[in-house]
C-alpha positions, -999 to +999 in steps of 0.1 A: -458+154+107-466+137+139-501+142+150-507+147+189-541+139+203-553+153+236-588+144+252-598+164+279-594+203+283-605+209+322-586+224+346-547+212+343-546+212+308-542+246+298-499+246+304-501+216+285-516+228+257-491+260+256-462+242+257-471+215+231-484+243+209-454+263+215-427+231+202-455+226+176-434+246+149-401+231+158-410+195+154-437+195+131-469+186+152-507+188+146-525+189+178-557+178+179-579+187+212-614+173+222-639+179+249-677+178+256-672+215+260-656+224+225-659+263+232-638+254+265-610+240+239-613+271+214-611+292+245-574+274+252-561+269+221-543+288+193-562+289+154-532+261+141-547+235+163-575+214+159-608+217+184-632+192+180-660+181+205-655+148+219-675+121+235-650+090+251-686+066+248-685+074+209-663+046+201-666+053+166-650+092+170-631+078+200-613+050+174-611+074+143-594+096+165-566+075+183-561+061+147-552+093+134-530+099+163-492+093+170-493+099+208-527+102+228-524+121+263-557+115+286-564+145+308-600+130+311-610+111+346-594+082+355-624+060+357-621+064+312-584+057+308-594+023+300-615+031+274-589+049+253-559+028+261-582-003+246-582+019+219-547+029+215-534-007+221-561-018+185-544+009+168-507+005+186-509+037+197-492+051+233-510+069+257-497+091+287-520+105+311-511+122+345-535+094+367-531+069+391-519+030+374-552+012+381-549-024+380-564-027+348-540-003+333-509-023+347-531-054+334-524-040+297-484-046+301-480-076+282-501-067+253-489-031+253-452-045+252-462-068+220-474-040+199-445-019+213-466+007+226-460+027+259-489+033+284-470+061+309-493+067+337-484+094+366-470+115+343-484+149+365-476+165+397-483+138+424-487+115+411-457+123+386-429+150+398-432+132+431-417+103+419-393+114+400-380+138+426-375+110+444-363+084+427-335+107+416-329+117+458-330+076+465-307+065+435-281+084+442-280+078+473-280+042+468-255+050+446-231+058+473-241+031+493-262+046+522-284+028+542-317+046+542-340+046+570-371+071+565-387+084+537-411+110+539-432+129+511-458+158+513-480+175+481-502+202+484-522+222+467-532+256+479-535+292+476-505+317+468-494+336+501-504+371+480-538+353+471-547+346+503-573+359+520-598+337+542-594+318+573-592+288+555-560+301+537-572+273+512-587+277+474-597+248+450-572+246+423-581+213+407-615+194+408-634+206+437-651+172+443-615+151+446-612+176+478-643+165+499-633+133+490-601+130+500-589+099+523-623+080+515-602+057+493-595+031+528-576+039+556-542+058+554-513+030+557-479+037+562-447+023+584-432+038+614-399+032+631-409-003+616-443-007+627-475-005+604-491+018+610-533+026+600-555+057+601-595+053+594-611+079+575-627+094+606-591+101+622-571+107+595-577+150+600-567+149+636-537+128+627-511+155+615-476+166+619-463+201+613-437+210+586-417+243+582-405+249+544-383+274+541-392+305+522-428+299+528-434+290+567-454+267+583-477+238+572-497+207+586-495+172+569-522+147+568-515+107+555-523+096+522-542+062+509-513+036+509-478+043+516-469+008+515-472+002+479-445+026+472-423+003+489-423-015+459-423+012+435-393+028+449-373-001+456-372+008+491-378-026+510-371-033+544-371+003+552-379+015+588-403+043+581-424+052+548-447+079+546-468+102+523-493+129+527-508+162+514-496+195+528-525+220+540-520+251+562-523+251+599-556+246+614-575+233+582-574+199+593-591+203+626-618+226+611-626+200+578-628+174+600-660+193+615-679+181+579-660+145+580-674+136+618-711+158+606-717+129+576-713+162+552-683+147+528-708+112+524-715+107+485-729+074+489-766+084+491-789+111+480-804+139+502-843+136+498-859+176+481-820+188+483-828+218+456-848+232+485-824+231+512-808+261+529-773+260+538-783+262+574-807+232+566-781+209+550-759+215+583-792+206+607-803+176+591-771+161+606-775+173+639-802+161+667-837+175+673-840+210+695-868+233+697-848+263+703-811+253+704-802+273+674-778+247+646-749+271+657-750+260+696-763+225+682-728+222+664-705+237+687-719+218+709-718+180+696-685+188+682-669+201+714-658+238+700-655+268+719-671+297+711-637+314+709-621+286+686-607+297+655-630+272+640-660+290+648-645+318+623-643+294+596-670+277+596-688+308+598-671+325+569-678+297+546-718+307+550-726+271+561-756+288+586-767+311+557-804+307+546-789+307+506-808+278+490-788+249+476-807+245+447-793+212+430-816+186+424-808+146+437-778+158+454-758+138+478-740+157+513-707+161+491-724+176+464-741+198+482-706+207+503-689+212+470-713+235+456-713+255+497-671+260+493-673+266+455-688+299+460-660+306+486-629+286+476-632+300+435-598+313+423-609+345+411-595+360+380-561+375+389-558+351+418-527+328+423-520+289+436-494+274+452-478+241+446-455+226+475-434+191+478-415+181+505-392+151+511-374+140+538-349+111+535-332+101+564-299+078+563-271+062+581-237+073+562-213+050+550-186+036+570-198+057+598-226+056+619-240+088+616-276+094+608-281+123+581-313+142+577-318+154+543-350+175+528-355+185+495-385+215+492-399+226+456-426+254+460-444+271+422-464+300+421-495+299+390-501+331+371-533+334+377-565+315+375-560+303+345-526+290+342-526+280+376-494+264+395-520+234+395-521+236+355-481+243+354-469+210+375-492+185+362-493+197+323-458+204+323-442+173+323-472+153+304-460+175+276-421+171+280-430+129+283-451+137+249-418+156+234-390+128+244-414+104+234-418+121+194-383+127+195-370+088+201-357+096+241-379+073+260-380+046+243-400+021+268-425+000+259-451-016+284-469-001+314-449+025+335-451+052+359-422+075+359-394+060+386-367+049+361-338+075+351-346+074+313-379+090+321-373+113+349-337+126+349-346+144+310-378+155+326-370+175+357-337+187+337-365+205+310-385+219+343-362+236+356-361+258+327-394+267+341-387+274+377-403+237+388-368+227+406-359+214+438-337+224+469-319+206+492-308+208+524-291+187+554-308+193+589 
């Protein structure tokens, strides 16, 4: 019996846990599942596996645990992947988890490699299916011997078209707070017809392009962190144009970028007696001193919206002028803009998400010199709130990894992310069999 440890049972680990449950039989497995929230995991799981409450600062639980384990899969924030891979590497276990490779991750290679353990890392959606849709795309191209000149990749998120019903066209799907964060990592780099190119965090929402996906119409594209370190990663140096970014509907950008310019999305301070706060406050404490300007015409006005603009519709929908009181205690603006759009952007129970990828590789043919435009477009609809699209794309292939792993298929050893054919060609072959495939198509 091989025993199957997973820590964390938030939001994108409820497809995981079915489909590891559901081989459980077949291959003999024990899965063992721990969060602070133990009733969360009994709430998940089937009686044959194993709930237990977990803290990841109990290193005693936290070592017993990984020692009992074969394979350990993180699902908890990124900031503790650390913590359990120092674990799994004293106890040569592997860990995969479905979060970015920090440096001190990669760091672990050497040692991970000695004790012939695997630490897979971007194992989920994006990072994770991103990759290895297209590392399969650029290797067979190189494979015939093009000569690629663009590469462009979009993610998003977002609500099902029969789910949709606010301005916004937008519902949180994953951690709320990772949303009114987003871009604060740097500045968005990225190349362009072989220039670098860089986007501060304060232009990076009126920097977008449009992109139509067939089957499901049209969407706006904003940059992501770094591009340029995917250079590396896919072996694509010396290439003219590389460039990532997250997929929203039309007309979301312009209106978020109302709260970026405002100082609302700021998490690096605390807002003094925020529990007491009104929506309508929280908006005026960023805008100047009136005594009868009302904070609508205030923030119309300093932000240069017409009273007819679309955005005056969303904004206003999302209750931000409301005299609802805040009520969280120490909060910082992006707290306190979380908790405003949580009570808007919930899934509710029968509602469905949307998960869309986009690529675009552009080449020159060989032995002619004809440039070829080619897009390959993956779109997933969830369930419903519960095994979201969100839960389906990132749980999916943690627990397919998790199976080839058992079963002797990947056989790596070392830090990895998922860009080599022994990890993703298996992978997206199994997730097809669950409608998470790809279609391309020369412009």
């Amino acid at each position: 019996m091989k025993n199957i440890l997973i820590l964390g049972a938030g939001l994108a680990s409820s497809a995981l846990i079915r489909y590891l449950e559901s081989n459980a039989k077949e291959f003999d497995w024990q899965l063992t599942v721990g969060d602070q929230d133990k009733d969360l995991v009994s709430h998940k799981t089937c009686p044959a596996t194993r709930a237990i409450k977990f803290d990841v600062f109990d290193s005693v639980q936290l070592n017993v645990e990984v020692e009992n384990a074969d394979v350990v899969i993180s699902m908890l924030p990124a900031k503790f992947h650390p913590i359990v891979a120092k674990s799994c590497l004293r106890f040569s276990r592997s860990l995969i988890t479905a979060s970015y490779e920090s440096q001190e991750m990669r760091g672990m290679d050497e040692e991970a490699k000695a004790k012939g353990v695997l630490l897979l890392n971007e194992m989920g959606l994006d990072p994770g299916i991103d990759h290895m849709s297209a590392m399969k795309m650029l290797d067979r191209l190189k494979g015939e011997g093009q000569r690629l000149t663009s590469f462009e990749s979009f993610t998003g998120g977002l609500v099902a078209p029969e789910s949709d019903d606010n301005p916004w066209h937008y519902k949180f799907s994953w951690a709320p707070m990772n949303v009114v964060l987003a871009g604060q990592e740097g500045p968005a780099k990225f190349i362009q017809c072989g220039k670098f190119k860089y986007i501060p965090y304060t232009r990076l929402f009126r920097r977008t392009e449009f992109i139509n996906i067939e089957g499901y119409g049209r969407f706006e594209g904003y940059a992501n962190r770094d591009s340029l370190k995917y250079l590396e990663k896919y072996n694509l140096q010396g290439i003219p144009t590389i460039y990532r970014g997250t997929l929203r509907r039309p007309g979301y950008s312009k209106a978020w970028d109302v709260f970026v310019q405002l100082g609302a999305t700021d998490n690096s301070y605390v807002m003094e007696n925020s529990e007491n706060l009104t929506h309508r406050d929280f908006i005026n404490s960023f805008l100047y001193y009136h005594p009868t300007d009302s904070v609508e015409v205030k923030l119309y006005r300093i932000m240069h919206i017409d009273q007819d603009s679309d955005i005056v519709h969303m904004l206003e929908w999302l209750g931000i002028f409301s005299d609802e009181k805040v009520g969280i205690k120490n909060a910082t603006p992006a707290q306190i803009l979380q908790s405003i759009l949580s009570k808007k952007w919930k899934l509710q129970l029968n509602d469905k998400d949307m998960i869309v990828m986009w690529h675009k590789i552009s080449y020159i043919e060989k032995d002619r010199e004809k440039e070829v435009n080619l897009t390959s477009s993956m779109a997933v609809i969830g369930e419903d709130s519960n095994y979201t699209s969100m839960a389906k794309t990132v749980g999916l292939p943690l627990g397919i990894a998790t199976k080839l792993y058992l079963t002797g298929q990947i056989r790596l050893t070392g830090a990895h992310i998922p860009t080599c054919k022994e990890i993703y060609e298996p992978v997206l072959n199994e997730l097809e069999e669950f409608g998470i495939r790809f279609n391309e198509k020369v412009l």
